[in-house]
PyMOL commands that place a pseudoatom at each C-alpha (Angstrom):
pseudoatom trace, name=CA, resn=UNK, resi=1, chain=A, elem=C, hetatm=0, pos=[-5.381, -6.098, 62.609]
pseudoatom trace, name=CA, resn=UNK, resi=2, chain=A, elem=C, hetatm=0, pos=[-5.459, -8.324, 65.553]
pseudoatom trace, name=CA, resn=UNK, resi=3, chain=A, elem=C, hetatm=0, pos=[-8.841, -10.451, 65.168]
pseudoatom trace, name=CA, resn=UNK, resi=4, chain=A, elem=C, hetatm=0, pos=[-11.466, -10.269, 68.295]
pseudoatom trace, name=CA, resn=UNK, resi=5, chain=A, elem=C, hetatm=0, pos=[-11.691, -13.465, 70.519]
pseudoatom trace, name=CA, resn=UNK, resi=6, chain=A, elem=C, hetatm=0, pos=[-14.231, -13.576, 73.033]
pseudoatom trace, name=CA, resn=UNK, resi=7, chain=A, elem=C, hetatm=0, pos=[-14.813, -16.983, 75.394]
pseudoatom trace, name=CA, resn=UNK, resi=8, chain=A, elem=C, hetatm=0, pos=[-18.128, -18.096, 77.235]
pseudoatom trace, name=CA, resn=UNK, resi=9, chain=A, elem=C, hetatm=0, pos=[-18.699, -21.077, 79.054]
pseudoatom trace, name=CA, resn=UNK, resi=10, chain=A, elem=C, hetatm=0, pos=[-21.653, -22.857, 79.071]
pseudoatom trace, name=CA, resn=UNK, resi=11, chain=A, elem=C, hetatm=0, pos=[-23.574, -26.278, 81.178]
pseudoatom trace, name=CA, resn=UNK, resi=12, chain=A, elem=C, hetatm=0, pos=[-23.853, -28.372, 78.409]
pseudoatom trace, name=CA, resn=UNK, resi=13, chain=A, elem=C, hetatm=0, pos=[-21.612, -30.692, 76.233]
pseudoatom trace, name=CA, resn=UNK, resi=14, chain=A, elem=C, hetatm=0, pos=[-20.313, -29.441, 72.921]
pseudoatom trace, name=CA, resn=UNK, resi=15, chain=A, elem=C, hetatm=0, pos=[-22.844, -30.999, 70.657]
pseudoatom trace, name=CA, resn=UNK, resi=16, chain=A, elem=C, hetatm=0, pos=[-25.821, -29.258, 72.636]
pseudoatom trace, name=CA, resn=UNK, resi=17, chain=A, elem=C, hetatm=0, pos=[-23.495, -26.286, 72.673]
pseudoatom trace, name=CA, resn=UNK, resi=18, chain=A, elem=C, hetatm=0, pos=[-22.921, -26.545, 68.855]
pseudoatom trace, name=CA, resn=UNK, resi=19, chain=A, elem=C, hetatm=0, pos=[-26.553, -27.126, 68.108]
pseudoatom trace, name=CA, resn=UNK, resi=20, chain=A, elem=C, hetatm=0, pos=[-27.903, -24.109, 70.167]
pseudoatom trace, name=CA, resn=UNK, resi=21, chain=A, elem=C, hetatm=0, pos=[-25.607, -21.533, 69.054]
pseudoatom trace, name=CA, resn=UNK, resi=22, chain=A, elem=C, hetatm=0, pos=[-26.208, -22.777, 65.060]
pseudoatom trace, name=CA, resn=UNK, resi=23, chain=A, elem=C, hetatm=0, pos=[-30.043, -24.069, 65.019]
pseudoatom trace, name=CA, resn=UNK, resi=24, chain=A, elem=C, hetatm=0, pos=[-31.480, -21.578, 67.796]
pseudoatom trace, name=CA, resn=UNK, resi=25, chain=A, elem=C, hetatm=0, pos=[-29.587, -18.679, 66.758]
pseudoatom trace, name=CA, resn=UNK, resi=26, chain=A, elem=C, hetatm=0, pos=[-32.338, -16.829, 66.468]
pseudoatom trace, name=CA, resn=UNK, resi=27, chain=A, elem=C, hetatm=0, pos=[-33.695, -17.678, 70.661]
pseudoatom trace, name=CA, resn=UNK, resi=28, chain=A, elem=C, hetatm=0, pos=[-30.211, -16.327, 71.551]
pseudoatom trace, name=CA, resn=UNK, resi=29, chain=A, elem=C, hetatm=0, pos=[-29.245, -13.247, 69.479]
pseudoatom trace, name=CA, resn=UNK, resi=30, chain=A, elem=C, hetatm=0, pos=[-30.376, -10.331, 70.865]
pseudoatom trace, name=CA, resn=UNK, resi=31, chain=A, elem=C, hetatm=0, pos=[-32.869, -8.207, 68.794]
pseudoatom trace, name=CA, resn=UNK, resi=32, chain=A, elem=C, hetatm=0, pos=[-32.699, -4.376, 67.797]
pseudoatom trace, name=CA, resn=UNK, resi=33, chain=A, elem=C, hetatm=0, pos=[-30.715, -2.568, 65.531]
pseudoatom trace, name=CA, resn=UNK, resi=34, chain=A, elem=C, hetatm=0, pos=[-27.551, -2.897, 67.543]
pseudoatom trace, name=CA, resn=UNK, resi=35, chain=A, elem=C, hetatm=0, pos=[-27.721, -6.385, 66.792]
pseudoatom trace, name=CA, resn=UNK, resi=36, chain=A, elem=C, hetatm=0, pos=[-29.517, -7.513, 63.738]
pseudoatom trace, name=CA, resn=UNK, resi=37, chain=A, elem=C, hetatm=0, pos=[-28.964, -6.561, 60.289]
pseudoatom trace, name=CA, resn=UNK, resi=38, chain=A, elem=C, hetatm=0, pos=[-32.277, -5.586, 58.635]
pseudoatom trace, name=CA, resn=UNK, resi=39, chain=A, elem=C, hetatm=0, pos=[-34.017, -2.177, 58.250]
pseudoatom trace, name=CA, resn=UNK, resi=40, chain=A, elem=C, hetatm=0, pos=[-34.325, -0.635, 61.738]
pseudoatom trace, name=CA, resn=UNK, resi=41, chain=A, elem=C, hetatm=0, pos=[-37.584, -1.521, 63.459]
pseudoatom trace, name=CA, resn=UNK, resi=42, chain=A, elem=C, hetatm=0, pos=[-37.630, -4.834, 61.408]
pseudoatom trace, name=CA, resn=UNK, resi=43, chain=A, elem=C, hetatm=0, pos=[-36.447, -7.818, 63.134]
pseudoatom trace, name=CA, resn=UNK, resi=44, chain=A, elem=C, hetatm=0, pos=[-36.316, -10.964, 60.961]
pseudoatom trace, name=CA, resn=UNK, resi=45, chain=A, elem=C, hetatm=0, pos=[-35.289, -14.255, 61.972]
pseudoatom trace, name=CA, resn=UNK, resi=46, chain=A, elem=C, hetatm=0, pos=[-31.614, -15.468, 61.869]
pseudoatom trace, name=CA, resn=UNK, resi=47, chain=A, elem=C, hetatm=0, pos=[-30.974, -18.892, 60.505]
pseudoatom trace, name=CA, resn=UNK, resi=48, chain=A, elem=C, hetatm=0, pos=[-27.753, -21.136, 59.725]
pseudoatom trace, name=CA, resn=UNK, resi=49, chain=A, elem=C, hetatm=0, pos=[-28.126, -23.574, 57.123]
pseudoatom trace, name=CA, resn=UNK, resi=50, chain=A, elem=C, hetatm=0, pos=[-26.347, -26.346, 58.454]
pseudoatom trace, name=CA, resn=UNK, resi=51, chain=A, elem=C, hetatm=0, pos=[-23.377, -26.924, 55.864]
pseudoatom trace, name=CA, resn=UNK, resi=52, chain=A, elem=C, hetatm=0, pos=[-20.887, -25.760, 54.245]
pseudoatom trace, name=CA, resn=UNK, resi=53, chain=A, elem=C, hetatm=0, pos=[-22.043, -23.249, 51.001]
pseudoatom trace, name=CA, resn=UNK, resi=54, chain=A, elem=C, hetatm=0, pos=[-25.026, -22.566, 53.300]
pseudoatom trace, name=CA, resn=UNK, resi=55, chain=A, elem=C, hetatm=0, pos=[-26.059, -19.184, 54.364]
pseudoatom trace, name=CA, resn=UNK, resi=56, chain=A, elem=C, hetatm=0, pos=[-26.582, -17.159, 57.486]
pseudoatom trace, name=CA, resn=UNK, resi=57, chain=A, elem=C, hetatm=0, pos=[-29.347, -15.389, 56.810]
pseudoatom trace, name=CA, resn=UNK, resi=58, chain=A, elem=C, hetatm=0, pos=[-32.182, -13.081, 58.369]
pseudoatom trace, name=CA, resn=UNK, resi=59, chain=A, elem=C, hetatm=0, pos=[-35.649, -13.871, 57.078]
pseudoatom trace, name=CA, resn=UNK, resi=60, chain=A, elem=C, hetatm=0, pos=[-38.683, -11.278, 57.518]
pseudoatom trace, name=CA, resn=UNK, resi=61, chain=A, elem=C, hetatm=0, pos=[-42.459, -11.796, 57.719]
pseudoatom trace, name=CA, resn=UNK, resi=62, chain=A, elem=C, hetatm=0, pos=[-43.001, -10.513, 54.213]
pseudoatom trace, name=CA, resn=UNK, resi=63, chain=A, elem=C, hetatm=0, pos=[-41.121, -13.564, 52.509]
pseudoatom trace, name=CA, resn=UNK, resi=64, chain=A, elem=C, hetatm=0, pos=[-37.408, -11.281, 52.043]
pseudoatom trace, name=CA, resn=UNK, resi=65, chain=A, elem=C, hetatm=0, pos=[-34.504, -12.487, 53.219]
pseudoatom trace, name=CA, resn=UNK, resi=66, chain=A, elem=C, hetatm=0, pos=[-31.210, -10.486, 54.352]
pseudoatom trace, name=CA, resn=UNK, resi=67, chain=A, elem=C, hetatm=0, pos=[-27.732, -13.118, 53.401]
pseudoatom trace, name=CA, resn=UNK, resi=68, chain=A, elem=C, hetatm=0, pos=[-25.599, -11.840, 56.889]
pseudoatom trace, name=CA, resn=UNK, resi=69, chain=A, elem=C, hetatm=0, pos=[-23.119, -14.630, 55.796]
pseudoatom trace, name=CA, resn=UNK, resi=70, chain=A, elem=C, hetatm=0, pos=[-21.521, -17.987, 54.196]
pseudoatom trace, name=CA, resn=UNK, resi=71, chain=A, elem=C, hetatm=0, pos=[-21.027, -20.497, 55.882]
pseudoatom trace, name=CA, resn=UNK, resi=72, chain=A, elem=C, hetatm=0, pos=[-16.992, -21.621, 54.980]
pseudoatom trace, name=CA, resn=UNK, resi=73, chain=A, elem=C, hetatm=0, pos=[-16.525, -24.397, 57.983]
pseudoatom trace, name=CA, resn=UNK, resi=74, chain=A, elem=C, hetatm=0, pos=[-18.953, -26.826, 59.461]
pseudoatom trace, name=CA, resn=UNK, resi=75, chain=A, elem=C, hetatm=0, pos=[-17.617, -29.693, 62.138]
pseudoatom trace, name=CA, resn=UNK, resi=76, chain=A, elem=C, hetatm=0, pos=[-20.284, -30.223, 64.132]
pseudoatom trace, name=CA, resn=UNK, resi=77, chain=A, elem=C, hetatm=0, pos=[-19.747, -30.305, 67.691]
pseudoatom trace, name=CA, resn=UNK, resi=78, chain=A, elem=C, hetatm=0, pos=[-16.287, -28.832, 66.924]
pseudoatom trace, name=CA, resn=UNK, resi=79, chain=A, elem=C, hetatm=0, pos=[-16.619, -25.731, 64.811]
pseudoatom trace, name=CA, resn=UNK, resi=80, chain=A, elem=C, hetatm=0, pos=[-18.047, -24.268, 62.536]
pseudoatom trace, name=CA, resn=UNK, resi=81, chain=A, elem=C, hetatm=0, pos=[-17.016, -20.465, 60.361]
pseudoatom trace, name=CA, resn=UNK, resi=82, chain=A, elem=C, hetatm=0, pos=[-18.571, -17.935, 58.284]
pseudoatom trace, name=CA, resn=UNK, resi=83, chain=A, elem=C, hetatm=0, pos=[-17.865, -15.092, 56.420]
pseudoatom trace, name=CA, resn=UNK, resi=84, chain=A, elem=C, hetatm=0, pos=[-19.852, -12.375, 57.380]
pseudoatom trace, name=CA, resn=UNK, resi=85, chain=A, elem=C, hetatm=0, pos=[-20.627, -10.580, 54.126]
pseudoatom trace, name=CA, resn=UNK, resi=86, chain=A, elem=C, hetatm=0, pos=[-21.205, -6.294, 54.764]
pseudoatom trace, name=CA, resn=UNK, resi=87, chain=A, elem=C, hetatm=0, pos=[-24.451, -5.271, 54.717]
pseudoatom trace, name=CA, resn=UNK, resi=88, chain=A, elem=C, hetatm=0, pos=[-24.021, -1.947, 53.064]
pseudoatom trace, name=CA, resn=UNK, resi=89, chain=A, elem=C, hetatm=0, pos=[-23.834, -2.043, 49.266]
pseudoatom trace, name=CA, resn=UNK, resi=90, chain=A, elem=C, hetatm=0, pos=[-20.355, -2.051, 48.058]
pseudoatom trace, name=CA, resn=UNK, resi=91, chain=A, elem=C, hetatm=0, pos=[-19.075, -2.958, 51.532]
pseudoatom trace, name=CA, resn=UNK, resi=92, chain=A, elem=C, hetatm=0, pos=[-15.934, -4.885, 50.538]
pseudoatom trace, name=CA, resn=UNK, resi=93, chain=A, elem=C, hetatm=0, pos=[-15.074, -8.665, 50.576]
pseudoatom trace, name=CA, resn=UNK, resi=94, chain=A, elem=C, hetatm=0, pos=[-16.647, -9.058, 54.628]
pseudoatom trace, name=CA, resn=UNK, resi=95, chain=A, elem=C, hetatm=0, pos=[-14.763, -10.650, 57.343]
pseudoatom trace, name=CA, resn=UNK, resi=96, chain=A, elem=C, hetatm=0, pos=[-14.184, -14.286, 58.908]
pseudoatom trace, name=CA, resn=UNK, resi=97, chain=A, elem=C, hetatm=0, pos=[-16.245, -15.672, 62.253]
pseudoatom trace, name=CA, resn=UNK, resi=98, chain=A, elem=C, hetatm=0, pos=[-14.794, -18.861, 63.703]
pseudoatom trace, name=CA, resn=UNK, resi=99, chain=A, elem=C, hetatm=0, pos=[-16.378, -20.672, 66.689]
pseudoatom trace, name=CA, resn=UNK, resi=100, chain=A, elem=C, hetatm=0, pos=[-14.994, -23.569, 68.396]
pseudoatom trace, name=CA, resn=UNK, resi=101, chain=A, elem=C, hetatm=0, pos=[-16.570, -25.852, 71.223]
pseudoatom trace, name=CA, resn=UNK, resi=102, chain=A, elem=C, hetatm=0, pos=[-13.972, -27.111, 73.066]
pseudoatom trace, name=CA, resn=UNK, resi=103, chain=A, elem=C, hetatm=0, pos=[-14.838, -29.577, 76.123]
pseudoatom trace, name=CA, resn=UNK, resi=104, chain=A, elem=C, hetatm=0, pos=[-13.854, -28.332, 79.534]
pseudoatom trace, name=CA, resn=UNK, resi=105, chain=A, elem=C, hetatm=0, pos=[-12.320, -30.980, 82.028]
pseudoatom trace, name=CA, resn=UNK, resi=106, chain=A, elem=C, hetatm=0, pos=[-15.370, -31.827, 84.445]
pseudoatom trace, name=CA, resn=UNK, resi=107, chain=A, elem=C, hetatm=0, pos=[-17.922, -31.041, 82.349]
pseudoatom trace, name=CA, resn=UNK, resi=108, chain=A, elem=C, hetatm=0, pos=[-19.464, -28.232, 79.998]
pseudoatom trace, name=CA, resn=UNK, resi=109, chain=A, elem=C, hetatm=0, pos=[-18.091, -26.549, 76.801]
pseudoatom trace, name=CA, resn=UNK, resi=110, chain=A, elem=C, hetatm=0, pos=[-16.136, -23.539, 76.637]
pseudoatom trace, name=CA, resn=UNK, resi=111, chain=A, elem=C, hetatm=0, pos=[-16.942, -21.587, 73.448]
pseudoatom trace, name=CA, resn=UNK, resi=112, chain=A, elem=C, hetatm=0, pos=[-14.419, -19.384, 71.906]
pseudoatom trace, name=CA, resn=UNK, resi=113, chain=A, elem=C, hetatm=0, pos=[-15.206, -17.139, 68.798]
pseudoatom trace, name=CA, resn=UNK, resi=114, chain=A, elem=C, hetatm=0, pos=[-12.616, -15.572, 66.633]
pseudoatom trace, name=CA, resn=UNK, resi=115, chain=A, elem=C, hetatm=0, pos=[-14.051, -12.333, 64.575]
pseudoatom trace, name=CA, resn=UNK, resi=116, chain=A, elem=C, hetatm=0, pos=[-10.851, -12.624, 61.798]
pseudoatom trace, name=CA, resn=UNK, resi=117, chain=A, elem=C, hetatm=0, pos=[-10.116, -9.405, 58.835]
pseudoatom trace, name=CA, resn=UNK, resi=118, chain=A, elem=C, hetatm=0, pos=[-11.585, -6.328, 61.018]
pseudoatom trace, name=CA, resn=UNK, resi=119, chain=A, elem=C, hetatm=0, pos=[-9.781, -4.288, 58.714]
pseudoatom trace, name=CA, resn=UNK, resi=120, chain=A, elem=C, hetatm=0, pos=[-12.518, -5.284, 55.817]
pseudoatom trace, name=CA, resn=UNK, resi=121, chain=A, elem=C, hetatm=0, pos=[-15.415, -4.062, 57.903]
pseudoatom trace, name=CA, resn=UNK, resi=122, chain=A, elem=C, hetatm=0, pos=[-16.901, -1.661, 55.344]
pseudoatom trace, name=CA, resn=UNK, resi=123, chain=A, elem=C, hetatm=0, pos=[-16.726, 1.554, 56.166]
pseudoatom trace, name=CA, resn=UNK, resi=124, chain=A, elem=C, hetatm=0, pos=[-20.363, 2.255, 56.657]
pseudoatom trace, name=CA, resn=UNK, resi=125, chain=A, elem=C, hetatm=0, pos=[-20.300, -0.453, 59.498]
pseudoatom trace, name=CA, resn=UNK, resi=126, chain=A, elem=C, hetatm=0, pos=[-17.193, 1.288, 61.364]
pseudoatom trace, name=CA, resn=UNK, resi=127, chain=A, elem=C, hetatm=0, pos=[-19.195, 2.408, 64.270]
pseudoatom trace, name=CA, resn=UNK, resi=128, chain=A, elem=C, hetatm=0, pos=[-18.990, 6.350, 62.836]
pseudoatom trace, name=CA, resn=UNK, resi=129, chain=A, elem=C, hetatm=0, pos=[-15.603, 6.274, 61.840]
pseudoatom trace, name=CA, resn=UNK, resi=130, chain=A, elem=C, hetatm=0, pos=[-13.603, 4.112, 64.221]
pseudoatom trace, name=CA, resn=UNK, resi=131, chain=A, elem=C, hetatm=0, pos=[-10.777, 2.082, 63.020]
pseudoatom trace, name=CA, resn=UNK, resi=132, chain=A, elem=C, hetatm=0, pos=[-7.652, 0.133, 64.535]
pseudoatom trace, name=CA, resn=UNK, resi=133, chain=A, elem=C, hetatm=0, pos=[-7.747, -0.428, 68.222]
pseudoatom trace, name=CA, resn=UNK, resi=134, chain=A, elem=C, hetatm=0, pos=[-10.813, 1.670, 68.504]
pseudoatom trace, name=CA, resn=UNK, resi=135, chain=A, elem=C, hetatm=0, pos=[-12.665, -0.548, 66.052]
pseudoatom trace, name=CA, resn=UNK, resi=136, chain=A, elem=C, hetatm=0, pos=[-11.605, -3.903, 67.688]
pseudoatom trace, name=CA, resn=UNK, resi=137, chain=A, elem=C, hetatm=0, pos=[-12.511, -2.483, 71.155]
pseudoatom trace, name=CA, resn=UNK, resi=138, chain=A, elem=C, hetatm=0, pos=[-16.162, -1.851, 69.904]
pseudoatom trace, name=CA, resn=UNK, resi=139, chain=A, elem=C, hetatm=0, pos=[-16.291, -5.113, 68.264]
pseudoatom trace, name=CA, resn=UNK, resi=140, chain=A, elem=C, hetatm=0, pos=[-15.084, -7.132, 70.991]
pseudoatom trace, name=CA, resn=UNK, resi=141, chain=A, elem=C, hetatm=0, pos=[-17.681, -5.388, 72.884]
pseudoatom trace, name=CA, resn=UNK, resi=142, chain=A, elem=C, hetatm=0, pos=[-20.715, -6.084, 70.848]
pseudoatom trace, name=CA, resn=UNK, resi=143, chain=A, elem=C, hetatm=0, pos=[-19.562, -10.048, 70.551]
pseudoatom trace, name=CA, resn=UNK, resi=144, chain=A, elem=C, hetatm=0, pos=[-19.487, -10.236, 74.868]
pseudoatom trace, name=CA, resn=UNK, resi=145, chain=A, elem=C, hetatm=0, pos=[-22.914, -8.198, 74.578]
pseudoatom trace, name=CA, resn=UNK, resi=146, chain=A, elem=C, hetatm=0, pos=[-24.336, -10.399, 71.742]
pseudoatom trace, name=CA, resn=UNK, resi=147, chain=A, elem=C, hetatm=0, pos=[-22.991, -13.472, 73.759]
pseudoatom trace, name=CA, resn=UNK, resi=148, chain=A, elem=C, hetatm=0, pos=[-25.001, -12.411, 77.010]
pseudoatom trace, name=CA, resn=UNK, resi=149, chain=A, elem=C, hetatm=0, pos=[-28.024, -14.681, 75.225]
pseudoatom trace, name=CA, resn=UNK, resi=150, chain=A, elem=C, hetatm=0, pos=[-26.405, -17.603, 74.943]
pseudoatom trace, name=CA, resn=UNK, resi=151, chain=A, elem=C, hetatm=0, pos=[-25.438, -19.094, 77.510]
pseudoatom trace, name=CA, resn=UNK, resi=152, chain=A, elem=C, hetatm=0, pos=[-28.822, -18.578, 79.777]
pseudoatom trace, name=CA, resn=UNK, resi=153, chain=A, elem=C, hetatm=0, pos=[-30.954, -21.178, 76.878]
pseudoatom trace, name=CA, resn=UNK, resi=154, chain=A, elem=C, hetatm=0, pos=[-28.267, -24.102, 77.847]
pseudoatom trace, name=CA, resn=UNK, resi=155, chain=A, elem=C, hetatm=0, pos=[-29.790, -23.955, 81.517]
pseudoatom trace, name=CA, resn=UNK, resi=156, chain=A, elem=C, hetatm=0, pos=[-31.315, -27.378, 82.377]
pseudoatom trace, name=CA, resn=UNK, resi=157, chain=A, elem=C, hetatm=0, pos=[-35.302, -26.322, 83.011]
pseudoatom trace, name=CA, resn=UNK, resi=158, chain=A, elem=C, hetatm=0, pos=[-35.714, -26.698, 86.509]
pseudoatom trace, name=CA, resn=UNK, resi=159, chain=A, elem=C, hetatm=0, pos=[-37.663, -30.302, 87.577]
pseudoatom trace, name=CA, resn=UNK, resi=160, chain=A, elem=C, hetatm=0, pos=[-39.941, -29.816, 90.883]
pseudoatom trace, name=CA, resn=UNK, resi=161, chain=A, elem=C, hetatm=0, pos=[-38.918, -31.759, 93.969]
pseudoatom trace, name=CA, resn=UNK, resi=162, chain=A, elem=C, hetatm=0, pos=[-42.108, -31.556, 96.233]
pseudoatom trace, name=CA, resn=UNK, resi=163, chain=A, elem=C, hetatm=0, pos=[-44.803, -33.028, 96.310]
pseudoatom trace, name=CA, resn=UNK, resi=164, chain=A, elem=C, hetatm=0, pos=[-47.516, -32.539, 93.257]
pseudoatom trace, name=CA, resn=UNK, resi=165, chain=A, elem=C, hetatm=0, pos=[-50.929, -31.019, 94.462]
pseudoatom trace, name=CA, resn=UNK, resi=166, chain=A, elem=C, hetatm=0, pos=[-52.885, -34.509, 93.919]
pseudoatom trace, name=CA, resn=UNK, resi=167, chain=A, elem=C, hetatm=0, pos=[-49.834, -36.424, 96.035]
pseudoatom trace, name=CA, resn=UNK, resi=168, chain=A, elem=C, hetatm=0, pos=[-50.944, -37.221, 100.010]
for i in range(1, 168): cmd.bond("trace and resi %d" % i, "trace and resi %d" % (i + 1))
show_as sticks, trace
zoom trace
């Protein structure tokens, strides 16, 4: 099956780029069951550890964690991959998530993420049956939803330009 790509740009360089999408996953990635991978009504919070052999995982208030994924690539500011391991029990062998941070010409990064092996998306996860086209529309979707986050925490904070109350 053709893999899902889905591009954002973002205001910052690719290291800051790299960093936020891998070390503040969790400020970005949109909560509910749509979205996370624990028991419904339980968000956790998602972590990368930062190498390859380490985990994405999502890690609850009552000390259990949830392994979403292994990480199989990590080039900081450049890339980074991870298999993303099916939640269900007995889901299959998971799929592939590549995400580069390539520099655009005048500043900023564009960020491109490949969702690789759709076909091994265990069954439970196939969005009540859908497979094919179908499947890859859906998950195409849910990246570009997921992705909405993102790009909003790489906004510079806004500095004040006036005058401060105490100034004359």
């Amino acid at each position: 099956m053709t893999p899902v790509q889905v591009r954002t740009r973002v205001k910052a360089d690719p290291a800051r780029a790299f960093f936020a999408f891998t070390n503040e996953v969790d400020a970005w990635w949109r909560r509910g069951p749509r979205f996370r991978f624990g028991p419904a009504g339980r968000d956790g919070v998602l972590a990368f550890e930062p190498r390859v052999g380490g985990r994405f995982v999502e890690r609850f208030d009552n000390g259990e964690e949830l392994v979403v994924g292994d990480v199989v690539a990590w080039s900081p500011p450049d890339a980074f991959a991870f298999l993303m391991r099916p939640v269900a029990p007995g889901g299959g062998e998971g799929s592939r998530v590549e995400v580069r941070f390539v520099p655009v010409e005048g500043g900023g990064t564009e960020v491109v993420l490949t969702h690789h092996g759709l076909e091994r998306v265990p069954l439970e996860a196939r969005h009540a049956g859908l497979r094919g086209t179908a499947l890859r529309n859906v998950i195409s979707v849910w990246w570009a939803d997921l992705l909405v986050g993102y790009a909003p925490l790489l906004i510079p904070s806004a500095t004040p330009t006036g005058r401060g109350e105490n100034s004359r």
